[in-house]
C-alpha positions as CSV (number, residue, x, y, z in Angstrom):
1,X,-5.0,-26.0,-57.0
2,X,-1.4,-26.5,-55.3
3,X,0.2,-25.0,-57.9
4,X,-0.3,-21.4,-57.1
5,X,0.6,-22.1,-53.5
6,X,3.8,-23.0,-55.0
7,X,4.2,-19.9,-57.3
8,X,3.3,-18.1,-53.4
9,X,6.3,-19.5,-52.3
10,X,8.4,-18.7,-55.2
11,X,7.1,-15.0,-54.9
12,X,8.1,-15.2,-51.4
13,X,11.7,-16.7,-52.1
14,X,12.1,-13.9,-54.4
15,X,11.2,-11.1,-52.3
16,X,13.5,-12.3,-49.9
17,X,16.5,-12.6,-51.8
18,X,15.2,-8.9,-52.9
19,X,15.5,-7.7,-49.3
20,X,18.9,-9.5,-48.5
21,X,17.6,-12.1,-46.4
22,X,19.0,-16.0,-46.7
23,X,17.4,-18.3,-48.5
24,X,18.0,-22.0,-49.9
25,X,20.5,-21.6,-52.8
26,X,18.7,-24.8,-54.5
27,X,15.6,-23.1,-54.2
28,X,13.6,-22.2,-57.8
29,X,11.7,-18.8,-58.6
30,X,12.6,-15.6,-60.5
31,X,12.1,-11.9,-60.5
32,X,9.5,-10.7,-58.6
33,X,7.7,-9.0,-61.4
34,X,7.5,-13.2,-63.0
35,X,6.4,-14.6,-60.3
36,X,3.1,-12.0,-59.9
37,X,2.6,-12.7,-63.2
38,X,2.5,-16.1,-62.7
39,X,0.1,-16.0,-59.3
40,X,-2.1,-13.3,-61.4
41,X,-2.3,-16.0,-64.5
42,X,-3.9,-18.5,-61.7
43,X,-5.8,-16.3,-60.0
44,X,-8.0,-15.1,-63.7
45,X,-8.1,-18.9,-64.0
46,X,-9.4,-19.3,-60.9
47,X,-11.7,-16.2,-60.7
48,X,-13.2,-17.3,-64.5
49,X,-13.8,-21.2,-62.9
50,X,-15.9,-19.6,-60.5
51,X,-17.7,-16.8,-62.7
52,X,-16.0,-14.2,-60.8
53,X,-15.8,-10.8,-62.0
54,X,-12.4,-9.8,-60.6
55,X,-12.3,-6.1,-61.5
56,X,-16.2,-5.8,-59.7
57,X,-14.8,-8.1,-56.6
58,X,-11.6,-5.6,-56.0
């Protein structure tokens, strides 16, 4: 599942731009708050794949 490593480093891109620090003007992500959503979304997926109660696991 490489795709939510990818949303990781969107999340990443976009808490650095948050906090001032530099990052690649070509780079691709959004808000912070979208790209949680978007690593949450996976993670259900991946937690229901795997018969994983979330809520009982935190």
């Amino acid at each position: 599942m490489y795709v939510i490593g990818e949303e990781v480093g969107e999340l990443f891109k976009a808490i650095c731009k948050s906090e001032g620090l530099s990052i690649d003007a070509n780079s691709k992500f959004t808000e912070i708050e979208d790209e949680l959503t978007d690593i949450f979304i996976y993670l259900c997926a991946i937690a229901n794949r795997n018969n994983i109660d979330l809520e009982n696991a935190f």
